[in-house]
N, C-alpha and C positions, 0 to 999 in steps of 0.2 A: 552083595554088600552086607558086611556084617552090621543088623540095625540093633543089635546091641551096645556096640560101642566098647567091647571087650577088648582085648589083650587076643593077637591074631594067632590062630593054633601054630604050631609048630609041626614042619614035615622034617623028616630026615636029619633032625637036630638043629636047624638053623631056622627062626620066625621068619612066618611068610610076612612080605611087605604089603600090608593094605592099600589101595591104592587110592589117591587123594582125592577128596569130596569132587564129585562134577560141581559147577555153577547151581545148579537147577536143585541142587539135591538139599532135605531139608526137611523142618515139620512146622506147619504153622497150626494156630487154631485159633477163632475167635466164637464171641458166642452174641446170640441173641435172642430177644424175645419171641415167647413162645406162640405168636399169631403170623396170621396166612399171610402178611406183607414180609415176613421175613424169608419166603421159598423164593422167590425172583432176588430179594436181598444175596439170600447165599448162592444160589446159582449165580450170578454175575461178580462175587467175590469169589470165586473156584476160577471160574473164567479167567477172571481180572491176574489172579496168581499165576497159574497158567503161564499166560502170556507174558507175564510180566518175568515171571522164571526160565522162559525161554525152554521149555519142559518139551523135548522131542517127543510131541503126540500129534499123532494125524487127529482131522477133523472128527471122526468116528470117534475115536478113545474118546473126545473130547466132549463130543456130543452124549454117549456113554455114560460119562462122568458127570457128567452135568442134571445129567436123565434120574442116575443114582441118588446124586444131593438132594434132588426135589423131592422125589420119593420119601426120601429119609425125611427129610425134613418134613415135608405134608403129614409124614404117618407122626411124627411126635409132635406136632400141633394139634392135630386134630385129637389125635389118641392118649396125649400124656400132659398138655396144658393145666389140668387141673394140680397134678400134681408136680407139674414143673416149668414153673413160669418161665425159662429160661432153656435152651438147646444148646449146645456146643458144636462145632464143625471142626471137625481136624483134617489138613491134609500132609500126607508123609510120602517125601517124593523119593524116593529112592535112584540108583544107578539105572534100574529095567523096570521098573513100578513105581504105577501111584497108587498111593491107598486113602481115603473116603472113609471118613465115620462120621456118624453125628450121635450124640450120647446126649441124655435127658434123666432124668431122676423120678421116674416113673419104674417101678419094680415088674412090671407085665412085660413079659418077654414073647413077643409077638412070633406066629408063625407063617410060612407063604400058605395061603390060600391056593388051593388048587382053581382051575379056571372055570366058574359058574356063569355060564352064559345070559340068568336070570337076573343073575346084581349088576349094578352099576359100578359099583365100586370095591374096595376089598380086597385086590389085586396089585398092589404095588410092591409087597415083599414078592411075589412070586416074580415080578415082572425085574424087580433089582436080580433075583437069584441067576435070573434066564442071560439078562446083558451078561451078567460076571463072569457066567461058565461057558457061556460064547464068545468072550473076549479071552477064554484062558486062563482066569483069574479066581480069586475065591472068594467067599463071606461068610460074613457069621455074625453071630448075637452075643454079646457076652456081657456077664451084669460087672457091675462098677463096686469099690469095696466103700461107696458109701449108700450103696440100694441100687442104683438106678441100672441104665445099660445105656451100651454102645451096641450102635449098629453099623459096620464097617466092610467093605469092598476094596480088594486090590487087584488091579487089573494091571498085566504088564506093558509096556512101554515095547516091548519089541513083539514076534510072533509068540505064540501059543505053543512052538518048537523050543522056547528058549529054556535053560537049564533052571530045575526046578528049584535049586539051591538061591535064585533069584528073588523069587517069589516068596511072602511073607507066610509066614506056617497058619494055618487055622485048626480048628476043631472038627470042621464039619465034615 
């Protein structure tokens, strides 16, 4: 799926025909306040979309993604509240993937914690990094052009076989 939205390249001299948006396919976001009632909040509005999109994902992806939003979402509560009273949640459904962000306006650009069996806590980017790249999928940190960042996961819709040209490009 071209998620540009561009003008389809041209083979052999004749444009190729893009082929028409599935149902499911799409990008929503909404945003909320920057405290612990709002991870169960977004979690069950990912759900809710989801379903409600009729989004061809097994239980797994699903649970996955749900896994990731909490994540995200805990770690900019906990971690960027002071300086951003407010979270955003975006999801981008594509033909073969969904993609997961949540962007906050806190300028610290968080990294995964390798696994200290001594902390308690601390481990939520490593544990997003681990689902993404065992689902096949990628992630990354990217800051926002007004300070802040997004923290984003796309994970595909079909196997970990499927053509990479699917899958949304990253950095990492």
């Amino acid at each position: 799926m071209d998620v540009s939205g561009s003008v389809p390249p041209v083979k052999g001299g004749e444009p190729e025909v893009a082929a028409a948006p599935l149902a499911y396919e799409g990008v929503w976001r909404f945003t909320a306040p920057a405290v612990e009632g709002s991870v169960p909040q977004a979690r069950r509005a990912v759900r809710d979309l989801l379903g409600r999109q009729e989004v061809p994902a097994d239980r797994d992806l699903v649970y996955s993604l749900l896994l990731i939003v909490s994540e995200l979402v805990t770690n900019s509560v906990r971690h960027a509240a002071l300086l951003s009273p407010e979270v955003a949640v975006e999801v981008a459904i594509g033909r073969e993937w969904v993609r997961v962000a949540v962007e906050d306006n806190h300028p610290y650009r968080p990294k995964a914690l390798e696994a200290d069996f001594g902390q308690t806590g601390g481990r939520g980017l490593l544990l997003v990094r681990e689902i993404t790249l065992e689902a096949g999928g990628v992630c990354d940190v990217e800051h926002t052009s007004t300070g802040g960042k997004v923290i984003w996961a796309a994970l595909p819709l079909t196997t970990p076989a499927a053509s990479p040209a699917a899958t949304p490009t990253s950095a990492v």
